[in-house]
C-alpha positions in Angstrom: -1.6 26.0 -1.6 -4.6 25.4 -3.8 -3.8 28.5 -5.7 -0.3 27.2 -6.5 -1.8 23.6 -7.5 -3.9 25.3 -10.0 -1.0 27.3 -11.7 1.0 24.2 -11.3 -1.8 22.6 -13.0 -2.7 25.5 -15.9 1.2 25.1 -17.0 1.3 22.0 -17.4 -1.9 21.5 -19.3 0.1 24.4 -21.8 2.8 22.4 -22.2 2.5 19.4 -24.4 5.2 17.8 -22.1 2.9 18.1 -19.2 0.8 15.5 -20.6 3.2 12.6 -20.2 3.8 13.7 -17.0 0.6 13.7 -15.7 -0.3 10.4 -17.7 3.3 8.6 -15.6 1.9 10.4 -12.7 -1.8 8.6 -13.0 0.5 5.3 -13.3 2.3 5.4 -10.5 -0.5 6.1 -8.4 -2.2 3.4 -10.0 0.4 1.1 -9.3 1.0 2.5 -5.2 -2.8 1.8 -4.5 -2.5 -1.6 -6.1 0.6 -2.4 -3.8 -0.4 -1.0 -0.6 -4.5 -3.5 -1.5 -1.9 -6.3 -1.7 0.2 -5.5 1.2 -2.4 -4.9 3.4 -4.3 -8.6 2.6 -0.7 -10.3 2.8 -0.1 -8.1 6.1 -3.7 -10.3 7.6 -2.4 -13.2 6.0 1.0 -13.0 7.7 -0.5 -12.4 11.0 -2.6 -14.9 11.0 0.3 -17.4 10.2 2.1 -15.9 13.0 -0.8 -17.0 15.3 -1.2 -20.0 14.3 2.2 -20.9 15.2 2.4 -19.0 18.2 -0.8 -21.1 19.7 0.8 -24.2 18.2 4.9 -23.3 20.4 2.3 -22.3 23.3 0.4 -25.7 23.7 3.4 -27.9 22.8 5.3 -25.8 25.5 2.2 -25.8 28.1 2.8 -28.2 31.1 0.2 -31.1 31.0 -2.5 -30.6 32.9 -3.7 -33.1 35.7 
């Protein structure tokens, strides 16, 4: 597998076309870590919202106590 990477990787750094792939490429992965930081805070932030109201349906639904 490494052996085919670096081939992969010797051809395109040959081809001039290569380059924009490999620059898209760095983009895009830019762009996936950026999504998946923001997803996972609004992932905590949408839990959190959830229990919130969950505590809030639970006590309005809890019989009074004596």
């Amino acid at each position: 597998m490494v052996n085919f990477v670096r081939k992969f990787a010797a051809r395109l750094h040959k081809d001039i076309s290569g380059q924009g792939l490999i620059e898209y490429a760095l983009i895009m992965a830019l762009v996936v870590f950026a999504a998946v930081t923001t997803m996972r805070g609004l992932a905590s932030e949408i839990n959190l919202a959830f229990s919130q109201i969950t505590n809030t349906l639970t006590s309005a639904i809890a019989p009074p106590s004596s």
